[in-house]
N, C-alpha and C positions, 0 to 999 in steps of 0.2 A: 719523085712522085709528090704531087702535092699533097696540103694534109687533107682530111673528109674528115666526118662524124663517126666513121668505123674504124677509125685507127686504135687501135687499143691505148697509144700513147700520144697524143697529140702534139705536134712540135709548134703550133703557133702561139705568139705570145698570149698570156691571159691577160683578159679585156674582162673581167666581170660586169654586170650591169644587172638589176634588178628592176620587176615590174609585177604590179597587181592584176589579176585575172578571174575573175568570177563563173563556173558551170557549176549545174546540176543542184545551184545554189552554196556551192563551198568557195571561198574566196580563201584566193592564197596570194600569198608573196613571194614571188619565185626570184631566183637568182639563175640567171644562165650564166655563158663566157664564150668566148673564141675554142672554134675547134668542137664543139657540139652541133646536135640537128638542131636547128629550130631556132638559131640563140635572139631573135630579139621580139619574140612571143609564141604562145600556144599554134602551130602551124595549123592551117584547117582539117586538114585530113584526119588529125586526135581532137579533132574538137569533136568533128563529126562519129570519132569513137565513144569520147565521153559521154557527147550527148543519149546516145541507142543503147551503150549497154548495160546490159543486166547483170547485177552484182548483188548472189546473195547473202544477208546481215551477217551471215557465219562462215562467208564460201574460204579457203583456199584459194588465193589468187597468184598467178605471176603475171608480172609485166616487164619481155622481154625486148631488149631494144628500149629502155625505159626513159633513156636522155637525162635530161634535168628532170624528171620527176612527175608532170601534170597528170598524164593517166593514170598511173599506180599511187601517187597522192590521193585523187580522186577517188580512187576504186579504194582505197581504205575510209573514207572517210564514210561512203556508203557499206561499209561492211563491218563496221566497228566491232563485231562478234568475232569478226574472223583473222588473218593475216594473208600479208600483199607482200612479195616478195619480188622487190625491183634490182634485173640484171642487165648489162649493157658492157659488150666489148670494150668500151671506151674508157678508161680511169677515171680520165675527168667528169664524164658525166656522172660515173658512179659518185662522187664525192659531191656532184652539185647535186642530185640527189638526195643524199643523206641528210647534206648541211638544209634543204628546202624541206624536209622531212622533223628537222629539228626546230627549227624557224618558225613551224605552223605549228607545232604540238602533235606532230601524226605520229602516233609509239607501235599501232598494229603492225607496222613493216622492217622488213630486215633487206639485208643489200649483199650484191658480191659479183665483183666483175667479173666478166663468163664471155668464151667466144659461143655461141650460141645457145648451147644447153649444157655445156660443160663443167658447168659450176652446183648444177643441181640434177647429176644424172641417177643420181635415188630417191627423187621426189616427184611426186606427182598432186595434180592441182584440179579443183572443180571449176577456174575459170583461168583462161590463156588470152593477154589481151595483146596486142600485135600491128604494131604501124611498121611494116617491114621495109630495110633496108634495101630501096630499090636495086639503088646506084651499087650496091656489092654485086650486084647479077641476078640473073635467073636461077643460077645452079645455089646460092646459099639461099634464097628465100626461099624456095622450095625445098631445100635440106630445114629448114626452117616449118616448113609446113610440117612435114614428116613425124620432125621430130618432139611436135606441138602434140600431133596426134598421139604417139607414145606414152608424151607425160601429163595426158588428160586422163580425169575417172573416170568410168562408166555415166552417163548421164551429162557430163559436164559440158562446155562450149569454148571452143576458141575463136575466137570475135579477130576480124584480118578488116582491115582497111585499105584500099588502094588505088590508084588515080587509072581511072580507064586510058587514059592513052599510054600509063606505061605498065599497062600489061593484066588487067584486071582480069579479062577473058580467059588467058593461058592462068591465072591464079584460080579462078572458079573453077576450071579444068582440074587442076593438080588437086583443088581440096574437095571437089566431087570424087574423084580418083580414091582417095583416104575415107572419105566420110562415107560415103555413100551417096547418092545425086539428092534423093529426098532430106539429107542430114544437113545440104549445105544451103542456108536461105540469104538470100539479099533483104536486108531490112533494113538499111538506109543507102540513098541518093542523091548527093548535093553537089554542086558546082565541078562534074566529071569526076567526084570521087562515089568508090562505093565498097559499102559495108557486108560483108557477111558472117553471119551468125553460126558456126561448124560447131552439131551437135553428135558427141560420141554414144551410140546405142549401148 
């Protein structure tokens, strides 16, 4: 089986390479590597998360599926009251995470590799931020939804991103299903991808 960005242990050699990326007006220095999503920049679809969502000064955040780090960097540096806690199946990313977390000065956030939710099944969060793992299937990104919904507050929002030709329709489905139809809005649209905003009553 080759390796993917879900493998919890990635067998391809490390390749490091580092680059500058500016949103939301926070500029970082990131370090990706071989065997992560995204490794040689911010891919559009978390751009298009960065840019829409809402993160409050104080909130509670996780960012799961967190990669090398960009949204959950992000969402601490607009939340400086609060704490971002970035998890991801994958070792490696967890660790290129930390190290791009160290690198920038971001101290709000804490880390810990998790196959899904596993890693923080006693915790719950005022905001759930989510570039979901296509290529795992339909049955884990929907276990995925689920389990978003579970470990949201009352009030809070899990923010999903995803590329309409690979399955965006059957995603609104499943997180109208959870949310409630009124609970789940589309608020951003760019280049086949799209954002929804799932607010928990």
């Amino acid at each position: 089986m080759s390796d993917h960005y879900y493998s919890n242990k990635p067998q391809s050699a490390s390749d490091r390479r580092s680059f500058e990326t500016k949103h939301r007006g926070v500029q970082l220095k990131l370090t990706s590597d071989a065997g992560v999503f995204s490794r040689d920049g911010v891919d559009y679809g978390s751009r298009v998360l960065i840019e829409h969502m809402d993160i409050p000064h104080d909130a509670q955040v996780l960012d799961i599926g967190c990669g090398y780090g960009p949204i959950g960097l992000i969402a601490a540096r607009l939340a400086p009251q609060g704490h971002v806690k970035l998890i991801d199946i994958n070792e490696r990313a967890v660790e290129l995470a930390q190290h791009n977390a160290q690198a920038n000065g971001i101290h709000n956030v804490s880390f810990a590799q998790s196959d899904l939710f596993s890693a923080v099944e006693a915790e719950t969060f005022d905001v759930i931020l989510s570039n979901p793992p296509i290529r795992a299937g339909k049955a884990v990104v929907h276990q995925l939804f689920v389990d978003s919904w579970k470990h949201l507050n009352p009030g809070g929002a899990t923010w999903v991103v995803i590329q309409k030709k690979q399955g965006a329709a059957s995603a609104k489905a499943k997180l109208e299903q959870l949310y409630g139809e009124q609970q789940v809005v589309e608020v951003g649209k760019d280049k086949g991808f799209r954002l929804y905003r799932c607010t928990r009553k």
